[in-house]
TORBA-691661 format. One line per 10 residues: for each residue z, x, y of N, C-alpha, C. Coordinates in nm, 4 decimals, padded with zeros to 6 digits. Example, Ala and Ser with C-alpha at 12.3 -4.5 7.8 and 13.67 -1.06 7.14 Angstrom:
BEGIN
00.7800:01.3190:-00.5690:00.7800:01.2300:-00.4500:00.7800:01.3200:-00.3300; 00.7080:01.2850:-00.2250:00.7140:01.3670:-00.1060:00.7870:01.2900:00.0030
# end
This chain:
BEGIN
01.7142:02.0127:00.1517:01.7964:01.8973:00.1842:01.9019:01.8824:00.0750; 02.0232:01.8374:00.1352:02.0927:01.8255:-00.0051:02.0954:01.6944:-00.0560; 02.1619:01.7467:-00.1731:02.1461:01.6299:-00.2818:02.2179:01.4612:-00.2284; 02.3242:01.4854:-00.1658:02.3529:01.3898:-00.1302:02.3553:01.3153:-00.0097; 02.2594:01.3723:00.0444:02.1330:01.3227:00.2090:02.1344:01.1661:00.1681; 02.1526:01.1157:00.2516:02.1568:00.9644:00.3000:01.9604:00.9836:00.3349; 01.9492:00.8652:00.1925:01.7558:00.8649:00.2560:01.7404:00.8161:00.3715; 01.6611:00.8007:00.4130:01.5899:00.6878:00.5515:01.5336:00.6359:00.5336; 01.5466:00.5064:00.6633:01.4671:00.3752:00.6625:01.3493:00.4719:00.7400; 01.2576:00.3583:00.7508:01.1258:00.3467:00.7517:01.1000:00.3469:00.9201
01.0321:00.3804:00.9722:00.9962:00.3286:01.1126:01.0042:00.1665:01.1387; 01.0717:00.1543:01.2388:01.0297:00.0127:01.3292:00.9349:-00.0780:01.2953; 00.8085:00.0168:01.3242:00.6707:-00.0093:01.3354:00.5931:00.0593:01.3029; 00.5184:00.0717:01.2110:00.4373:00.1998:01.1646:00.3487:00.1136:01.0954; 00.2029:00.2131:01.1133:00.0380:00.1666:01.0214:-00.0182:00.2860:00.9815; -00.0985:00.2911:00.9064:-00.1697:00.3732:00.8364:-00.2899:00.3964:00.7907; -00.3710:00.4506:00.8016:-00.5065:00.3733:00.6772:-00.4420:00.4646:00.5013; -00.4875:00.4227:00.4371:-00.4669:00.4200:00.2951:-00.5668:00.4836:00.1483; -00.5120:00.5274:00.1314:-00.6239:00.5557:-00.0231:-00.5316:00.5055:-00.1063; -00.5848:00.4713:-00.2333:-00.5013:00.3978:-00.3376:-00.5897:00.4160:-00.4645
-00.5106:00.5170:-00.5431:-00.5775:00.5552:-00.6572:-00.4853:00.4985:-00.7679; -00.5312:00.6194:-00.9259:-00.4542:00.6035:-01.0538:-00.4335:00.7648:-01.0597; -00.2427:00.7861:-01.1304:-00.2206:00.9199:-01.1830:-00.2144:00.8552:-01.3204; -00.2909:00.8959:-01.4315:-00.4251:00.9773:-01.4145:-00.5332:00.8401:-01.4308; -00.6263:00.8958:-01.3385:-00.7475:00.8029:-01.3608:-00.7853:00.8483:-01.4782; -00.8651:00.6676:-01.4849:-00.8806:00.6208:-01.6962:-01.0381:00.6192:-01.5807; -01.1442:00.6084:-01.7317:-01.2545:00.5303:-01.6686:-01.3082:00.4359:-01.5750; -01.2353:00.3505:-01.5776:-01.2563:00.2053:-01.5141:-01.1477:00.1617:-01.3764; -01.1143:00.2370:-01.3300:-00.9837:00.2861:-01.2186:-01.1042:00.3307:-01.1459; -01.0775:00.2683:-00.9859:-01.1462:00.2539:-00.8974:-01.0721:00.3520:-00.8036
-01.1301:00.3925:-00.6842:-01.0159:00.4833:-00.5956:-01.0923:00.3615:-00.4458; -01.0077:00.3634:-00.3764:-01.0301:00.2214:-00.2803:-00.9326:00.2579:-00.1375; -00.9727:00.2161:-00.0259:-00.9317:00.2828:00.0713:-00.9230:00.1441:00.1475; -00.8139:00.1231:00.2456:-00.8000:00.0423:00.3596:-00.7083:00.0715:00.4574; -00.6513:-00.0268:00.5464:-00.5024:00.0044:00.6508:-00.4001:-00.0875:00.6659; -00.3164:-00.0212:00.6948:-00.1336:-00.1126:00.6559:-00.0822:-00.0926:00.8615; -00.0363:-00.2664:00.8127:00.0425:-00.2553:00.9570:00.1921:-00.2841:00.9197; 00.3043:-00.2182:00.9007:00.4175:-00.3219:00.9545:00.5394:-00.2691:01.0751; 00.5740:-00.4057:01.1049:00.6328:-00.4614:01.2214:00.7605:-00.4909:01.1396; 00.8692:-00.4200:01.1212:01.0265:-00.4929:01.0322:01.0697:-00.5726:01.1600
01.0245:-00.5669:01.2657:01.1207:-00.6353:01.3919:01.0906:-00.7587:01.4135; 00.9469:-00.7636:01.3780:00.9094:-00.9387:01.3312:00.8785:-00.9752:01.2058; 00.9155:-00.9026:01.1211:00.9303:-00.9767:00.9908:00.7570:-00.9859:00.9099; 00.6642:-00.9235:00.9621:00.5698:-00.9361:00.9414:00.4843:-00.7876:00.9236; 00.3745:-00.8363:00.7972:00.2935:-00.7038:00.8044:00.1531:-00.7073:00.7571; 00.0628:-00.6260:00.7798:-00.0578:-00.6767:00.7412:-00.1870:-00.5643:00.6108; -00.2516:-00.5720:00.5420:-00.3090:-00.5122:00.4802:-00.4381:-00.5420:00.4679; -00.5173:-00.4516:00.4940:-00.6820:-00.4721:00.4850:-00.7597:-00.3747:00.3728; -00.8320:-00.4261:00.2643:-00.8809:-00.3300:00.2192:-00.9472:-00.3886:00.1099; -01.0071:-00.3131:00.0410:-01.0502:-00.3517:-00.1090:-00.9265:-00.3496:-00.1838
-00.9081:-00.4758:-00.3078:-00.8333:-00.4847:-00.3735:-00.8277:-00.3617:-00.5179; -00.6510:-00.3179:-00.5369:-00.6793:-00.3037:-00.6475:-00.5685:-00.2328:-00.7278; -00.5453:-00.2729:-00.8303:-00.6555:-00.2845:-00.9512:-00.7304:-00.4180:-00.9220; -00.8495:-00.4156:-00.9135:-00.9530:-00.5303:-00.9760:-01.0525:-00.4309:-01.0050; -01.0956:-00.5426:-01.1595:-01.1713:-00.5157:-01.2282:-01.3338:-00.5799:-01.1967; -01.3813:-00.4675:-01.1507:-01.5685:-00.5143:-01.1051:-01.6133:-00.5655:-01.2461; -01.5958:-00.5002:-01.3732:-01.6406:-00.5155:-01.4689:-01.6150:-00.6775:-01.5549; -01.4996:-00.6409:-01.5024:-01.4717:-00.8342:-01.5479:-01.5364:-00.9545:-01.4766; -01.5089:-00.9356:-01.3130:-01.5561:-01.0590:-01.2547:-01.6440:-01.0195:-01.1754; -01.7705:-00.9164:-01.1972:-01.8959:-00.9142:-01.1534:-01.8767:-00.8793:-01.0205
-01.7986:-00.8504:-00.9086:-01.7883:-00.7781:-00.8097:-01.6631:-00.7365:-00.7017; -01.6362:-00.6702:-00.6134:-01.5069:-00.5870:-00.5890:-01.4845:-00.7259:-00.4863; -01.3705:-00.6807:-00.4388:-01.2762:-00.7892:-00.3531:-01.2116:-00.6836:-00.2338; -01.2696:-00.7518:-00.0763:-01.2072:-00.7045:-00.0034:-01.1303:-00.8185:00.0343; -00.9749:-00.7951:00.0870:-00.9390:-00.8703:00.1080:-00.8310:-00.8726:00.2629; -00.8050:-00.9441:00.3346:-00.7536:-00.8746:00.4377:-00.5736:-00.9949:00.4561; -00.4579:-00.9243:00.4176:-00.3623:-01.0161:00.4117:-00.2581:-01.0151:00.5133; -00.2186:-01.1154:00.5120:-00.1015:-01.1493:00.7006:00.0188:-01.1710:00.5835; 00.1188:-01.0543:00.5594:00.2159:-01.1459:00.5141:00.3206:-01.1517:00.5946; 00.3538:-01.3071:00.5869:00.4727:-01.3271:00.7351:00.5756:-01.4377:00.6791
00.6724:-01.3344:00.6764:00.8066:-01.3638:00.6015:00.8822:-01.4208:00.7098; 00.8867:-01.4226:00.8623:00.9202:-01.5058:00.9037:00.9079:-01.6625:00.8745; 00.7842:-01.6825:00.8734:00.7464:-01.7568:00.8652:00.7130:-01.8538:00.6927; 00.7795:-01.7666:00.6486:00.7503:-01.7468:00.4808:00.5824:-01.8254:00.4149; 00.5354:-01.7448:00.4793:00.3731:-01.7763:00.4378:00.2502:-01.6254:00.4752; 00.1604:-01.6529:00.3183:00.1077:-01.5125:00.3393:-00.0746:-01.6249:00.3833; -00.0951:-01.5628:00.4434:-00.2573:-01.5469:00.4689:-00.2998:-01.5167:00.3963; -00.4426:-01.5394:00.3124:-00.5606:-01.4275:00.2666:-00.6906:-01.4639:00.2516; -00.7459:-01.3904:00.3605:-00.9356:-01.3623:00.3520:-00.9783:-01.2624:00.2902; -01.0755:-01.3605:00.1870:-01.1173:-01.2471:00.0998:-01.2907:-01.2444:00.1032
-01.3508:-01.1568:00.0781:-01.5109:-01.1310:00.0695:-01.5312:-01.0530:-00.0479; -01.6349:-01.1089:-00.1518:-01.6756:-01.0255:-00.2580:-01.7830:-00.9595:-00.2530; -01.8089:-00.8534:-00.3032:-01.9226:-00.7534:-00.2842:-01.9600:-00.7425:-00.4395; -02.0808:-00.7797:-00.4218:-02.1353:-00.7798:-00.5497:-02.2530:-00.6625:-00.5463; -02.2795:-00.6286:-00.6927:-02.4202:-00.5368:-00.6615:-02.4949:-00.6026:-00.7760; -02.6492:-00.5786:-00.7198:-02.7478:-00.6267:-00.8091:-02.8859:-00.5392:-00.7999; -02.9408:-00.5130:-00.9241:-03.0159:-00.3917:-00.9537:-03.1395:-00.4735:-00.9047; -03.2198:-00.3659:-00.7935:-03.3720:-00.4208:-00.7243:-03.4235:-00.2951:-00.7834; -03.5512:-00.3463:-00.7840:-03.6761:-00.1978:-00.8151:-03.6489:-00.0686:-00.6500; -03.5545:-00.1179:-00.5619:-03.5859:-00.0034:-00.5292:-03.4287:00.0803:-00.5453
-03.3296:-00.0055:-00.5941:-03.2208:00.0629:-00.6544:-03.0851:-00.0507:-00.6004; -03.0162:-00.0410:-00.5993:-02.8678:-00.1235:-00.6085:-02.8801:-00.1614:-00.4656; -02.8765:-00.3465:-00.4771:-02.8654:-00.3986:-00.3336:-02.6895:-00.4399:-00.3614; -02.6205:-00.4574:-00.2368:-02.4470:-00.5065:-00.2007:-02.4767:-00.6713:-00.1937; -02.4516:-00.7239:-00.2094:-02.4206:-00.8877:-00.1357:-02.2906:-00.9191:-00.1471; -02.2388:-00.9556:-00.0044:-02.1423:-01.0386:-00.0087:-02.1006:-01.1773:-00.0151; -02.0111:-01.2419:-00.0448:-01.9668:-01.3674:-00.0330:-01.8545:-01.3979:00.0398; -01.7960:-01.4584:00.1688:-01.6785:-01.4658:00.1645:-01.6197:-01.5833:00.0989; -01.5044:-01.5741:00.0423:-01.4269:-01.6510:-00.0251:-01.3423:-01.7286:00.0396; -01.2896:-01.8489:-00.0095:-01.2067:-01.9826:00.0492:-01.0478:-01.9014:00.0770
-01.0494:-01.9482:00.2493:-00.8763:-01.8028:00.2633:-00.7800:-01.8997:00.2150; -00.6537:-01.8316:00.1522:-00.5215:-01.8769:00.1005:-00.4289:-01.8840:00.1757; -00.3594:-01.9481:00.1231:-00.1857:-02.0052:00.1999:-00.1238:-01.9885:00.0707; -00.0524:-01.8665:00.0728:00.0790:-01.9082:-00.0249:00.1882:-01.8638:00.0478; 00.3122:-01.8856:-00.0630:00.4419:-01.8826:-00.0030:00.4861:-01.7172:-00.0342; 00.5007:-01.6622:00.1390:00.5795:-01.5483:00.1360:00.7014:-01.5223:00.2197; 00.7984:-01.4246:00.1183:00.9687:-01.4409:00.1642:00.9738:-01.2883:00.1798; 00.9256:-01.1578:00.1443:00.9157:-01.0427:00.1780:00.8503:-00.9824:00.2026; 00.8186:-00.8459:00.2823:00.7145:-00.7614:00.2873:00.7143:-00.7097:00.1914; 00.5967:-00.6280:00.1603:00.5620:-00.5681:00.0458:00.6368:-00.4173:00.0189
00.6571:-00.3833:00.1541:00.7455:-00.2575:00.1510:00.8286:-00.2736:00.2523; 01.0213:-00.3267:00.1914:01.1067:-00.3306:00.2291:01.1303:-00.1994:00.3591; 01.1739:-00.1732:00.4630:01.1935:-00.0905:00.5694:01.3588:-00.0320:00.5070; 01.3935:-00.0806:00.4154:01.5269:00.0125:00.3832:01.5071:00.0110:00.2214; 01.3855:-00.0116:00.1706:01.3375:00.0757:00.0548:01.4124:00.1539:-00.0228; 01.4490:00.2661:00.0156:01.5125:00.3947:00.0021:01.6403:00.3590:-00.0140; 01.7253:00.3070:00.0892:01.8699:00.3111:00.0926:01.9086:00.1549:00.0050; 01.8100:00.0843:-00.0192:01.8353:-00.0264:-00.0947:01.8478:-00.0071:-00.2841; 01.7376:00.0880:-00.2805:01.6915:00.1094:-00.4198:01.7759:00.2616:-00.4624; 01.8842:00.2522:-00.3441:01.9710:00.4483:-00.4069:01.8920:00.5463:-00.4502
01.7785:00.5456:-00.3483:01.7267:00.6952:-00.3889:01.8246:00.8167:-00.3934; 01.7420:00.8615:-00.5168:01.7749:01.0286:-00.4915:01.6608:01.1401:-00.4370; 01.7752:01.2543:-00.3748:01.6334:01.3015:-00.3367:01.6304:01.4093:-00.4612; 01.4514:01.4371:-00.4681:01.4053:01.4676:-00.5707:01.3421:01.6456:-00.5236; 01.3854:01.6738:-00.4157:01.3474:01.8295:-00.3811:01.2025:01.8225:-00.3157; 01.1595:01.9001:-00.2411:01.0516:01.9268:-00.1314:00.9248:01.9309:-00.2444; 00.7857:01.9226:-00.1816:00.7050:01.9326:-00.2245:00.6381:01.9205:-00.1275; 00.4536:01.9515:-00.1415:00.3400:01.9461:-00.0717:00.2745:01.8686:-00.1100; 00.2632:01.7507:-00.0101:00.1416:01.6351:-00.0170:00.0957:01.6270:00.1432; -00.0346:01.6179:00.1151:-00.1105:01.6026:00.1978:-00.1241:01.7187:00.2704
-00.1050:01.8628:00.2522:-00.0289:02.0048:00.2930:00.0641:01.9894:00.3961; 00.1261:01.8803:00.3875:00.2536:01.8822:00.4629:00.3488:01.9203:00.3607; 00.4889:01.9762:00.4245:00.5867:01.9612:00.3413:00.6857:01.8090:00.3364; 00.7209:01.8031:00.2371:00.7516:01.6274:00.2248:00.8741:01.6285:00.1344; 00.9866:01.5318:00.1560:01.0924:01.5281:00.0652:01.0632:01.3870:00.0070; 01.0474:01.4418:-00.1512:01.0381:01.2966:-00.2633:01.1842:01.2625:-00.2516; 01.1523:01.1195:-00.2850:01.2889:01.0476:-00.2695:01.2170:00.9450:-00.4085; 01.3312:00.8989:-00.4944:01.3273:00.8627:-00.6120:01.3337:00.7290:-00.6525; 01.3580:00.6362:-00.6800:01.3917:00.5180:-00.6777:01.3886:00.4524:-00.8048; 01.5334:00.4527:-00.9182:01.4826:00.4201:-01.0480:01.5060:00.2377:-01.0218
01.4131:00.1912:-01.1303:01.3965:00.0614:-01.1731:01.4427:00.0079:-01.3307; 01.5503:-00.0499:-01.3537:01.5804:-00.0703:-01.4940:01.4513:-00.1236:-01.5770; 01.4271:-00.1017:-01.6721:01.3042:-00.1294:-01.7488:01.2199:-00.0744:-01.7395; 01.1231:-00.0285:-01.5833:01.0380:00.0213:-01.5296:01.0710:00.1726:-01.5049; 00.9345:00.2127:-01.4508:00.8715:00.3552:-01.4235:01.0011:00.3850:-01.3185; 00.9662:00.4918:-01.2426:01.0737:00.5273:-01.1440:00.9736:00.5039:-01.0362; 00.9619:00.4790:-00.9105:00.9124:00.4447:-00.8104:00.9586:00.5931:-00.7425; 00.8495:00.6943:-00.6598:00.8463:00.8375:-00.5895:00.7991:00.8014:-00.4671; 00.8604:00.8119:-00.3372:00.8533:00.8397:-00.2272:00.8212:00.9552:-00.1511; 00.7428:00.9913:-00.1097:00.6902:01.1304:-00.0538:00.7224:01.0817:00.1182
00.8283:01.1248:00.2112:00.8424:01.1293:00.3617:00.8657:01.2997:00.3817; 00.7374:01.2494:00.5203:00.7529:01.3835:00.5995:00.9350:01.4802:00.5929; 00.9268:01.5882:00.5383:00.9939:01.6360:00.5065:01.1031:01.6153:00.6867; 01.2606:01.6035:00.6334:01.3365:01.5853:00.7268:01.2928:01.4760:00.8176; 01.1955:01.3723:00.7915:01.1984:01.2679:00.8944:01.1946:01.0885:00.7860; 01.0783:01.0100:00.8542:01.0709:00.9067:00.7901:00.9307:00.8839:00.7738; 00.8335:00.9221:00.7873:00.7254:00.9239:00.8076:00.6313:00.9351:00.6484; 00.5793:00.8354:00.6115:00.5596:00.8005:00.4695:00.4293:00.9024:00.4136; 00.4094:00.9787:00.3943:00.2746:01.0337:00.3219:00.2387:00.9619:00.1797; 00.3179:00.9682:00.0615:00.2730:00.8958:-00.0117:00.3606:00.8622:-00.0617
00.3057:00.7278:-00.1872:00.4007:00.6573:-00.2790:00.3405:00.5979:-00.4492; 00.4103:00.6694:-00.5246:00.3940:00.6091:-00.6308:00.4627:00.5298:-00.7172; 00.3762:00.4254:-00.7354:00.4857:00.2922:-00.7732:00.4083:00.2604:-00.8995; 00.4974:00.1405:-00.9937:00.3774:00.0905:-01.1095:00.4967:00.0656:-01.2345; 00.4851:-00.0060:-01.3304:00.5651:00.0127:-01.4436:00.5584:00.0465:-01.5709; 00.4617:00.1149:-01.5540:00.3762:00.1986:-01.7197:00.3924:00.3473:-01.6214; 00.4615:00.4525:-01.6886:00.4858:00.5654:-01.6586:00.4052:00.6619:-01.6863; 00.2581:00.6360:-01.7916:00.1844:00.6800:-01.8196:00.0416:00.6645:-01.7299; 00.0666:00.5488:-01.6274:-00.0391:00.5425:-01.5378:-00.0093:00.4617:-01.3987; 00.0104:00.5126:-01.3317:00.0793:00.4984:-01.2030:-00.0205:00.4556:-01.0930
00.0345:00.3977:-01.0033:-00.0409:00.3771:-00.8871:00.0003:00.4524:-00.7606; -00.0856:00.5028:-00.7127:-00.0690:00.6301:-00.5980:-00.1284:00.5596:-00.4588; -00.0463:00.5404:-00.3854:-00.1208:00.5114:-00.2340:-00.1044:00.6608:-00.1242; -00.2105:00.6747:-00.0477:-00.1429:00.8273:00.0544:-00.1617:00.7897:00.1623; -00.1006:00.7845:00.2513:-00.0911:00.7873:00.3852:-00.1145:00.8731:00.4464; -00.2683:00.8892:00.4774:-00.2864:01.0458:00.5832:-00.2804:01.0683:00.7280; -00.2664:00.9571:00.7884:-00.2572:00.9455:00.9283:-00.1658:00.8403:00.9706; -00.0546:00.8441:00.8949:00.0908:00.7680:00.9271:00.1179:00.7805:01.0933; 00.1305:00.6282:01.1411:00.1823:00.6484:01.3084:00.2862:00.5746:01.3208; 00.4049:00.6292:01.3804:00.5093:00.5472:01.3862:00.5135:00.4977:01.5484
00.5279:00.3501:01.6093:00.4847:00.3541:01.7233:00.4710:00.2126:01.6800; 00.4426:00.1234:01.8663:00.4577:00.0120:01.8791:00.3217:-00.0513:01.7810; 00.2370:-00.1912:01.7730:00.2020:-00.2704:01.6654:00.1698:-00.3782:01.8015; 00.0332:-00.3932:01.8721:00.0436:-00.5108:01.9197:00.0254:-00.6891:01.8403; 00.0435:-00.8059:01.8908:00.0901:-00.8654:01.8349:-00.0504:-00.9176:01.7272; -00.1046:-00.9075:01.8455:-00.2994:-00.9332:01.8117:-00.3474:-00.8797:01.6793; -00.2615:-00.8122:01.6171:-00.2358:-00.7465:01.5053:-00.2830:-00.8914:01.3997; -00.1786:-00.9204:01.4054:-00.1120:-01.0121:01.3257:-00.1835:-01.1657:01.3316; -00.2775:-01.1504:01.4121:-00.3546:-01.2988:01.4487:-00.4898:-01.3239:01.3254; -00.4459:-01.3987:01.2233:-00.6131:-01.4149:01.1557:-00.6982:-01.5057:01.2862
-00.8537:-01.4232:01.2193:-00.9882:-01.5183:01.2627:-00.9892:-01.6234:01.1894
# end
């Protein structure tokens, strides 16, 4: 691709399920898996998963949490459940708790749909993630790390992204089963 390729926006509508690690995992760096919905056509998007970074070690157990953020509406949802573990003679029991859900105030999605063409990527040359071939696209941040975009090579289709502002330890999400495609609304409905 050449250097001066106009990046691309994002699908319409596209979800995913997720892994979300550390380059490079430290000790205490969790690797945590959930799924992403967004909808740019209604202004809305959703995330389910274990939180993280959170620290089990600090507040005694992990956090799943499942969030509606709806920028239409400029308000985020969040149900959360903690999973705790506790040592029995016959080895590690789970208990959960669910937690009191939130209302705060939200004005964006978490991942802008013109990302790329907002933040002047450059492209950064082909590579293999996920054994696809994929064009990184770059995204510097004054102060901060550089933000790396991994899309299906020649399309828009997100495989991975590393974001974070310590350049020495990054946060990696991968998208292995990226679908670009309609989002019914039922999506978007908390219990």
């Amino acid at each position: 691709m050449p250097p001066h390729a106009t990046p691309p926006l994002l699908p319409m509508q596209w979800s995913s399920a997720y892994i979300s690690y550390w380059s490079p995992m430290r000790e205490d760096d969790q690797v945590t898996s959930g799924y992403c919905w967004f909808d740019y056509a209604r202004n809305i998007c959703r995330i389910d998963g274990l939180f993280n970074p959170w620290s089990e070690k600090e507040t005694g157990h992990r956090l799943w949490m499942s969030e509606i953020g709806d920028a239409r509406r400029g308000q985020s949802r969040k149900q959360k459940v903690a999973y705790a573990r506790e040592a029995e003679p016959a080895g590690v029991k789970l208990y959960e708790r669910a937690l009191a859900d939130e209302l705060t105030p939200f004005h964006d999605l978490f991942l802008p749909q013109a990302i790329l063409i907002d933040g002047e990527a450059r492209h950064d040359g082909r590579h293999t993630v996920l054994g696809q071939a994929a064009d990184a696209w770059v995204v510097e941040r004054p102060g901060k790390a550089a933000s790396v975009f991994y899309l299906q090579a020649g399309g828009n289709h997100l495989l991975r992204m590393v974001t974070g502002n310590d350049p020495q330890h990054q946060s990696v999400r991968d998208f292995p089963n990226f679908l670009a495609g309609d989002i019914a609304a039922s999506v978007f409905v908390s219990e």
